[in-house]
C-alpha positions as CSV (number, residue, x, y, z in Angstrom):
1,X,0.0,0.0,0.0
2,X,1.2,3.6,-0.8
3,X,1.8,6.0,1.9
4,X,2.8,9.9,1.2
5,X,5.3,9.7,3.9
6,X,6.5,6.3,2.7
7,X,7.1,7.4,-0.7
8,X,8.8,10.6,-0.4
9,X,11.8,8.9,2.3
10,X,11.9,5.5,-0.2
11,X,13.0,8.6,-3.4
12,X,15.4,10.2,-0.7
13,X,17.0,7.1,0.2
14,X,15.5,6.8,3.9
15,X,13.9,3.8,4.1
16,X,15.9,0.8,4.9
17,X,14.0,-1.8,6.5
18,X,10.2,-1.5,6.8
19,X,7.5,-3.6,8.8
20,X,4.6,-5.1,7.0
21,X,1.1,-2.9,7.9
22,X,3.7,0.5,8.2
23,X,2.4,2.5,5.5
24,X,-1.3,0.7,6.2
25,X,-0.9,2.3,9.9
26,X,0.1,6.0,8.6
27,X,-2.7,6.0,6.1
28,X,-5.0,4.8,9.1
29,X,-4.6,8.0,11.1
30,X,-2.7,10.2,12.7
31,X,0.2,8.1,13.9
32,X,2.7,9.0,16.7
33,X,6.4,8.1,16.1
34,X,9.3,7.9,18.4
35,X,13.1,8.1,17.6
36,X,15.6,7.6,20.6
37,X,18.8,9.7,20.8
38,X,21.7,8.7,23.1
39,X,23.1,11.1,25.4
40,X,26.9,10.7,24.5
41,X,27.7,14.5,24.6
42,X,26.0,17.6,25.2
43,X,25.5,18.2,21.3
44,X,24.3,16.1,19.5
45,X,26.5,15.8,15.9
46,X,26.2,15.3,12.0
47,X,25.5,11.6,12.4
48,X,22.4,12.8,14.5
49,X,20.9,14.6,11.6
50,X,19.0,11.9,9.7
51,X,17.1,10.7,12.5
52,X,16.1,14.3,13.5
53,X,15.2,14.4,9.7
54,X,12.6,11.2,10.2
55,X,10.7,13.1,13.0
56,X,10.8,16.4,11.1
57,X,9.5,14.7,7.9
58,X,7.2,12.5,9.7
59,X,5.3,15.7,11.7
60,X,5.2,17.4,8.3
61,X,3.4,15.0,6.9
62,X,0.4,15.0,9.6
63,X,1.7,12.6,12.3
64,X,3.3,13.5,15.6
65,X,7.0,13.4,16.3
66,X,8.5,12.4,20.0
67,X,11.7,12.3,20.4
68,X,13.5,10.2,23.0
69,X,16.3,11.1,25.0
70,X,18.4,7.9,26.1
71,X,19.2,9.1,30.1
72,X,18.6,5.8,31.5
73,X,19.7,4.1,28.5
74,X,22.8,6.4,28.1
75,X,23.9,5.5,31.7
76,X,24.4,1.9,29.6
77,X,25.7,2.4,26.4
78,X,24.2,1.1,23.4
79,X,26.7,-2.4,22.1
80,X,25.3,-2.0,18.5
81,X,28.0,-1.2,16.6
82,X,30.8,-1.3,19.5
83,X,33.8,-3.1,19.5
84,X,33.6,-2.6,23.2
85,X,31.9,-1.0,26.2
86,X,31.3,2.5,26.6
87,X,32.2,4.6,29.7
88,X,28.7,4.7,31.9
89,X,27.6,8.2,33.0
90,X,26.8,9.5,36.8
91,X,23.5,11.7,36.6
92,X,25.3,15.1,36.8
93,X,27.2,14.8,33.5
94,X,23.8,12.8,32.2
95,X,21.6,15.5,32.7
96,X,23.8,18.3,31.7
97,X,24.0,16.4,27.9
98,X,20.3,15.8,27.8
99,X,19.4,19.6,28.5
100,X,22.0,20.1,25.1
101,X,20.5,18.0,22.9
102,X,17.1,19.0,24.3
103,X,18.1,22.3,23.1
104,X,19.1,21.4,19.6
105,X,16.3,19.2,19.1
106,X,14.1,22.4,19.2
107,X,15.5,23.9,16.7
108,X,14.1,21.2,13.9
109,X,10.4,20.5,15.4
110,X,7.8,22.1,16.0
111,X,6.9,21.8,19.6
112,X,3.7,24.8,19.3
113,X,2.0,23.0,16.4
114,X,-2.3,23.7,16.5
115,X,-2.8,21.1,14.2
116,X,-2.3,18.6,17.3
117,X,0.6,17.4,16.2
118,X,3.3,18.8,18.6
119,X,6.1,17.5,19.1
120,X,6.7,16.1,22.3
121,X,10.3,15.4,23.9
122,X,10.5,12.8,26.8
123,X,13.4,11.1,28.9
124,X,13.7,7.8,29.5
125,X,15.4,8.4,32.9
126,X,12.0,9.7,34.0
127,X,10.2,6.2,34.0
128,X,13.3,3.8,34.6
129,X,14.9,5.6,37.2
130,X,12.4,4.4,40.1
131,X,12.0,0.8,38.4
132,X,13.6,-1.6,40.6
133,X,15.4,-4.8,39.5
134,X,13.1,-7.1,40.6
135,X,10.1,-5.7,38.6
136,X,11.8,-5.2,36.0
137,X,12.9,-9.0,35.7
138,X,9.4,-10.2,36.4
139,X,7.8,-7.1,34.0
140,X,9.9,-7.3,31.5
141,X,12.4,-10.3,31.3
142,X,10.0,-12.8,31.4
143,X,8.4,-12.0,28.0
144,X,11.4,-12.6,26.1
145,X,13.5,-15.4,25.9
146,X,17.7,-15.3,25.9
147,X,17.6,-17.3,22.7
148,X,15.4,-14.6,21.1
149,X,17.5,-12.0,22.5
150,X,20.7,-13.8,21.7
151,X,19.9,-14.2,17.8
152,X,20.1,-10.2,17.7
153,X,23.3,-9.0,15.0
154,X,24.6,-6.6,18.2
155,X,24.9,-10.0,20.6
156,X,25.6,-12.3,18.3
157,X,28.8,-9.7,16.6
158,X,30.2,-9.4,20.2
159,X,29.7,-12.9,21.6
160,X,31.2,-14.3,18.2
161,X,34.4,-16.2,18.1
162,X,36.5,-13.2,16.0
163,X,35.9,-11.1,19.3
164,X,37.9,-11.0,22.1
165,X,35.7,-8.8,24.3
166,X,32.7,-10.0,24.9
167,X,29.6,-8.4,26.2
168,X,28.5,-7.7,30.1
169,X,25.4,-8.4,31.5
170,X,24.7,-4.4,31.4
171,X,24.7,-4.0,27.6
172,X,23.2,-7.0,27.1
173,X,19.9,-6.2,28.8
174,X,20.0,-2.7,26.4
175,X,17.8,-4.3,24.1
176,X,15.6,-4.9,26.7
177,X,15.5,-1.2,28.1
178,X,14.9,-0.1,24.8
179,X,11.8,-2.7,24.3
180,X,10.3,-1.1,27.4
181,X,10.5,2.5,26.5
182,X,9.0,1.2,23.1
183,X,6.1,-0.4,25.7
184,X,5.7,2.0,27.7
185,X,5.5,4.9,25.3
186,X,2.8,2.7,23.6
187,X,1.2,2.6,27.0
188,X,1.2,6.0,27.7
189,X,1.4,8.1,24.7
190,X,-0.1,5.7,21.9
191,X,3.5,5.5,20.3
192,X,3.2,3.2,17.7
193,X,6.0,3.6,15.0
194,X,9.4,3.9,16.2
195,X,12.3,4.9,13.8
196,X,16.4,4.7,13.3
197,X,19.2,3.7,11.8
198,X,19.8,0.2,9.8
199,X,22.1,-1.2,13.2
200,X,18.7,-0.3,15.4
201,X,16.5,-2.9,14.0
202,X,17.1,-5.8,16.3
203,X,16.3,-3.4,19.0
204,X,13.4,-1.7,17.6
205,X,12.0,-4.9,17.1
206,X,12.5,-6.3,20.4
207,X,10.0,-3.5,21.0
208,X,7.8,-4.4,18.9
209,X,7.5,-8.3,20.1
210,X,6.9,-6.9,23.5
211,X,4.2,-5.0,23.2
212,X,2.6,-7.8,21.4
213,X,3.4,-10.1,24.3
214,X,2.7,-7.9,26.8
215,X,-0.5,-6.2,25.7
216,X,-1.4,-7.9,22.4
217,X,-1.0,-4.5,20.5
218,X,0.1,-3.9,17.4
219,X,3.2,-2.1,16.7
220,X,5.4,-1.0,13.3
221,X,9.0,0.3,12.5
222,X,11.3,1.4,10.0
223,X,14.7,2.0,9.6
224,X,17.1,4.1,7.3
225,X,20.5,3.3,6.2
226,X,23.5,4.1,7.6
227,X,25.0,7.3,5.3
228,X,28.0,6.5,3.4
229,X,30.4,8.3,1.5
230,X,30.9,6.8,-1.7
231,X,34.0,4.6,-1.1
232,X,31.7,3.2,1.3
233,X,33.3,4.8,5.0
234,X,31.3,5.8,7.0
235,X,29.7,9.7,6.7
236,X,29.8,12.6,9.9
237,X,33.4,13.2,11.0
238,X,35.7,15.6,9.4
239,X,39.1,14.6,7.3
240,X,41.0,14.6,10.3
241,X,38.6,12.0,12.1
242,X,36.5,15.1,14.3
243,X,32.9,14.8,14.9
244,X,30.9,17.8,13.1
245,X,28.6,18.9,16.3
246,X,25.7,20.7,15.7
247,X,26.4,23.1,18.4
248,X,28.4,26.5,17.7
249,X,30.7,26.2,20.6
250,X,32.0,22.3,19.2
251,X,31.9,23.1,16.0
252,X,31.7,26.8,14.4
253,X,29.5,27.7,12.2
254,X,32.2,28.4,9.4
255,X,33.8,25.0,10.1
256,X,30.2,23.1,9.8
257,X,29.5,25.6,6.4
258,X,33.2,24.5,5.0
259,X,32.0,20.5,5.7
260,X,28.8,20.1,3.7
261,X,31.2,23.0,1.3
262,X,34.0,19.8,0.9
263,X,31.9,17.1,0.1
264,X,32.6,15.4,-3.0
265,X,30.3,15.5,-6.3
266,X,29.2,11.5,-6.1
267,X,28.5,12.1,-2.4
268,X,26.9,15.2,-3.1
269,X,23.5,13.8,-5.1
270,X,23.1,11.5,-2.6
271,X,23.2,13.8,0.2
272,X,21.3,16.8,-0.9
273,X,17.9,14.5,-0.8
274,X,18.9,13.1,2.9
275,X,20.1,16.6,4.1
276,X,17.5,19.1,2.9
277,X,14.0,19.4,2.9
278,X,14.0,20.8,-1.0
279,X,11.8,18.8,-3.5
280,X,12.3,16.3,-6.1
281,X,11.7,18.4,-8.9
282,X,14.3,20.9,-7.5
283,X,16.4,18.7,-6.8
284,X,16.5,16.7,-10.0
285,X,16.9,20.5,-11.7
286,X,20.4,21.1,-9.1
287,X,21.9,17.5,-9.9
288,X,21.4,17.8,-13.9
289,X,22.9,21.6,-13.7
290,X,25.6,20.1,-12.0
291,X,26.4,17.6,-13.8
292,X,27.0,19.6,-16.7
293,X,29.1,22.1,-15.0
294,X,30.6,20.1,-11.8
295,X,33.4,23.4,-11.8
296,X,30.4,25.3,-10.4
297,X,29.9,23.5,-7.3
298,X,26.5,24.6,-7.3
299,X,24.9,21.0,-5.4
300,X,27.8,21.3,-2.7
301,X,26.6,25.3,-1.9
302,X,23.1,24.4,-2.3
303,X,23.6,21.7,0.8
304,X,25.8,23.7,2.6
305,X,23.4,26.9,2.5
306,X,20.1,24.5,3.3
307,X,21.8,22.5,6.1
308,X,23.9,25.5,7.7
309,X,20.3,27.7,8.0
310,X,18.7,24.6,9.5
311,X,21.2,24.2,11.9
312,X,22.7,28.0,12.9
313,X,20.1,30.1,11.3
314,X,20.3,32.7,8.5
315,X,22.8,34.7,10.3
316,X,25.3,32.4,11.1
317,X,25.3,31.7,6.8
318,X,26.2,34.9,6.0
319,X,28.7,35.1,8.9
320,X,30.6,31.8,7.3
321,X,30.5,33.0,3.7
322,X,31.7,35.6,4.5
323,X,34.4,34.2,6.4
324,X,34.8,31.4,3.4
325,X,35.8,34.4,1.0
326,X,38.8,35.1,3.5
327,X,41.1,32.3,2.3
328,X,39.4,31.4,-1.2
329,X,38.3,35.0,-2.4
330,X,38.6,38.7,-2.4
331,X,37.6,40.3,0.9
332,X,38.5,43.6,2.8
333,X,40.2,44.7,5.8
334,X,36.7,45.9,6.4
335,X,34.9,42.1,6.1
336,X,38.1,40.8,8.2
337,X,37.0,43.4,10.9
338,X,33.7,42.5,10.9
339,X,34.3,38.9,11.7
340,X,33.3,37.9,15.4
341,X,36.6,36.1,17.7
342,X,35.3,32.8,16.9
343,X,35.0,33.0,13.3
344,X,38.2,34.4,12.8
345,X,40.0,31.7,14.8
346,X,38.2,29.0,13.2
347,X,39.0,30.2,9.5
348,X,42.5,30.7,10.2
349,X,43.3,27.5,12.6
350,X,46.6,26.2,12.4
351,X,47.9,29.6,11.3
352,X,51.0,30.3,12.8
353,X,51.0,32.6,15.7
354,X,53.3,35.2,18.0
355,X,52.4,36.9,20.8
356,X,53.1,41.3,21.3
357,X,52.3,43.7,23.7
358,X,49.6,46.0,23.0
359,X,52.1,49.2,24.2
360,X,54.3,48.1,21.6
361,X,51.1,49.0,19.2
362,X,50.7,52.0,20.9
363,X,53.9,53.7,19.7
364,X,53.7,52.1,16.2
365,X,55.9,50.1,14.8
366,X,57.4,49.5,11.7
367,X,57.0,46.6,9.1
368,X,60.0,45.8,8.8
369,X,60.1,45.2,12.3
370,X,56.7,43.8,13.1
371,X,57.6,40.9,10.4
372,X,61.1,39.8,11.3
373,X,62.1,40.8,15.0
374,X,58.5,40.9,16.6
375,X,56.6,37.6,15.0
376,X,60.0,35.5,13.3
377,X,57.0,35.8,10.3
378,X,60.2,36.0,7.7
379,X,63.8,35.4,8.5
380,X,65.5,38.6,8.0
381,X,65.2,42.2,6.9
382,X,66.4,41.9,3.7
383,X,63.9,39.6,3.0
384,X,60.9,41.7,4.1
385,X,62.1,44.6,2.3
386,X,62.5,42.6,-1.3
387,X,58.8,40.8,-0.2
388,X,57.2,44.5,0.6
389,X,59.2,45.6,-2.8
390,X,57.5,43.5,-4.8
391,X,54.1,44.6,-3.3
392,X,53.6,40.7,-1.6
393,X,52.6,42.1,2.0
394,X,49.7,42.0,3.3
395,X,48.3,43.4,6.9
396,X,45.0,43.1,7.2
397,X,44.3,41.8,3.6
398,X,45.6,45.0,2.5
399,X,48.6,45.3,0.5
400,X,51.5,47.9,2.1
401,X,54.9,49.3,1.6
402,X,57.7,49.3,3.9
403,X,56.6,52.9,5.1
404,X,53.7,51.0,6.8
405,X,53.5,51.7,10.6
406,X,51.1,48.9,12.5
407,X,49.3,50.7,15.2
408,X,46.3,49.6,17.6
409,X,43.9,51.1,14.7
410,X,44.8,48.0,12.7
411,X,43.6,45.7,15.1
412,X,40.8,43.6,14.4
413,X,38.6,43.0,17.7
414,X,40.9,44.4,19.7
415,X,43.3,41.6,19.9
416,X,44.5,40.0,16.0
417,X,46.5,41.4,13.0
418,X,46.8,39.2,10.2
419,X,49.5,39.5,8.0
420,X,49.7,37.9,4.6
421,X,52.5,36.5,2.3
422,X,51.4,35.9,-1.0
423,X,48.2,34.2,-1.6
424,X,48.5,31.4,1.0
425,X,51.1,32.3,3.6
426,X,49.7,33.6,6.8
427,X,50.4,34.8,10.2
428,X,48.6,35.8,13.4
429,X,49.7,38.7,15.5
430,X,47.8,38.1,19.1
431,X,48.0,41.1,20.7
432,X,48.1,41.3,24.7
C-alpha cells in the first residue's frame, strides 16, 4: 500500500527496512512516532541529523513526532556497533547532555504545532529511574526469551568467536530497556511507529514483540540506512577523524559551512535528498545543472546553505561566507573586521601565531620590524624589504609598503593582526 510519507523517504534514500502494515498504519490515522537519541555528549552531531530528519518529515506530513532522550539508556551504552563497552555516566554529567540536545532538538520540530501534532520530547530516565530490578525482571524479562535476545546482530557480533571482548550483562539487557520504553510509550502516549538507523532494527524490534506479548497491541517500525560516502566509510566526521557537532561552541558555524562545502560530487547527489528538505523536482533540476558544470559547485553550496540555515540560522550563513571568502576570495580589511573572535579563529586555525604587547602598538611600529624581530613571520630584513618591494605584504588583507607603521587602529577585535604573504602564507599577531 502507498503511503505519502512512505514514498517521499523510499525517493530520498531513507527507508531501509520496513514492517509489513507500516504505511497501512500511517494512512489509518494520525500516527505517533518515536526516535531515541543517546546522550553521548552535550550536542548532538552530523550523524544525528537523519534521525532528527525522520521526526521532522514525519510531523510534516500529519503525524506526531517524539523524540527520546536515552538518560537511562545512556547510563548503559548502546553495544550496536561497539567493538567494546562505553564509559557509563553518573547523573550530573547525564543531565547536563540531555538539556543540550534537548536544546538542539528544538530547533528542527515544532513543539507549538495547532494542528495537534506537537512534538513532544521525553526522557527515559523519567520512568526507569524508580524501576527496581526485581520488577523489571518479572515485568519485562519474562516475555522474552535469551535465545530470542541472543539471535540479535549486536549479541551475536560481540559474543562471536573473531571477538575477544565479549559483552557484560549491562549491555546485554540494552535491548531490553529499549523494548520497554517502546512499551511504555505505547502505553502512555499511543507510540506506535518507532524509527532509526539500519544497526537499530534488532532493537526496535525487540520492541515491537513486547508489546505484542505484553498487551497484544500492534506495533510498526522502519529504519534508514547508515550514510556512506561513496568509497563506502562511513559519513559525519571531518578529514582529520572530528565529529561535526551541531552546536556553535564544538563546531563553528564556518567549520560546519566548510564540511557540507568539501563534500565530494558523487556524495553530493546522494546527500542533498537526505540533508535538505528541497523537492524532487528541484532537486533533479540542481543535480542535472551540476552535472553539466561540476566546476560550479552549485549541489555542494546548495547543501551547505540548506543544512547550515537549518542548523545555525540565516545569520550564522552569512557570517561563514563571509568568512569562506577570506582564504578562497577577495575580501576587505573591512569584512576581516567584521568577523566575530570565533570565526576568525576557526577560518584561520593552524595559522601560525606570535604573541606582542599592545604598548608596543601603541607607539607604532614598523613593518619591517613587526615581520622579522616581533613575530620570526620572515627570517631577515632583507627579505621583508624585497617581499614589501614586490608589493607581496599583506596586513589586514591589505597590500603595504615598507613605510607601513602597524598601530592599535589595525587591530581587528581588539586583539588579531593578520599578516599575509602571498596568496597562502599567513600569520597571526595576538595582541596582549
Amino acid at each position: 500500500m502507498n503511503n505519502p510519507l512512505i514514498e517521499e523517504l523510499t525517493w530520498r534514500g531513507l527507508i531501509h527496512n520496513i514492517m509489513p502494515g507500516t504505511a497501512e498504519q500511517l494512512n489509518k490515522e494520525m500516527t505517533t512516532g518515536y526516535v531515541g537519541f543517546d546522550p553521548t555528549a552535550d550536542s548532538l552531531h552530523v550523524g544525528s541529523l537523519v534521525p532528527i530528519f525522520l521526526l521532522v518529515h514525519l510531523q510534516r506530513h500529519g503525524h506526531r513526532p517524539v523524540a527520546l532522550v536515552g538518560g537511562a539508556t545512556g547510563m548503559i551504552g548502546d553495544p550496536t556497533g561497539k567493538s567494546a563497552e562505553r564509559n557509563l555516566l553518573d547523573e550530573e554529567t547525564l543531565e547536563k547532555y540531555v538539556n543540550g540536545i534537548k536544546a538542539q532538538l528544538a530547533r528542527f520540530l515544532d513543539f507549538d504545532g495547532r494542528n495537534g501534532n506537537s512534538a513532544i520530547l521525553v526522557n527515559n530516565y523519567d520512568w526507569m529511574k524508580d524501576f527496581s530490578f526485581i520488577d523489571f525482571v518479572r515485568n519485562v524479562g519474562k516475555h522474552l526469551t535469551v535465545n530470542y535476545m541472543m539471535a540479535k546482530d549486536s549479541v551475536k557480533s560481540r559474543l562471536s568467536s573473531e571477538s575477544n571482548v565479549g559483552m557484560s550483562f549491562t549491555e546485554f539487557t540494552y535491548q531490553l530497556i529499549q523494548g520497554y520504553d517502546y512499551l511504555y510509550l505505547y502505553e502512555k502516549l499511543g507510540v506506535k511507529l518507532q524509527m532509526g538507523g539500519s544497526d537499530q532494527w534488532g532493537n526496535i524490534t525487540t520492541g515491537t514483540e513486547l508489546i505484542r506479548r505484553t498487551i497484544q497491541g500492534e506495533a510498526f517500525a522502519f529504519t534508514c540506512p547508515l550514510t556512506t560516502k561513496a568509497d563506502g566509510t562511513k559519513f559525519g566526521k571531518s578529514e582529520g577523524g572530528e565529529n561535526i557537532w551541531l552546536d556553535k561552541k564544538r563546531t563553528s558555524p564556518y567549520k560546519f559551512y566548510q564540511f557540507w562545502l568539501n563534500q565530494a560530487d558523487a556524495d553530493c547527489e546522494k546527500y542533498i535528498k537526505i540533508y535538505t528538505f528541497l523537492d524532487k523536482e528541484t532537486i533533479d533540476d540542481l543535480i542535472e545543472h551540476h552535472r553539466k558544470e561540476p566546476h560550479l559547485r552549485e549541489l555542494q553550496r546548495k547543501l551547505a546553505t540548506e543544512i547550515t540555515i537549518m542548523v545555525h540560522g540565516v545569520d550564522e550563513l552569512h557570517k561563514a561566507e563571509k568568512a569562506s571568502q577570506m582564504l578562497f576570495g577577495k575580501s576587505t580589511s573591512e569584512d576581516l573586521k567584521s568577523l566575530d573572535t570565533d570565526t576568525f579563529l576557526s577560518v584561520f586555525e593552524g595559522v601560525p601565531q606570535a604573541i606582542i604587547t599592545k604598548e608596543d602598538l601603541e607607539n607604532g611600529l614598523a613593518i619591517v620590524d613587526v615581520l622579522v624581530e616581533k613575530s620570526g613571520f620572515l627570517k631577515s630584513n632583507s627579505e621583508a624589504r624585497r617581499e614589501l618591494a614586490a608589493n607581496a605584504i599583506s596586513v589586514n588583507k591589505e597590500k603595504i609598503t615598507d613605510e607601513f607603521i602597524l598601530d592599535t587602529s589595525h587591530l581587528i577585535n581588539d586583539k588579531y593582526v593578520l599578516l599575509q604573504k602571498g596568496k597562502k602564507n599567513y600569520f597571526i599577531l595576538l595582541v596582549e
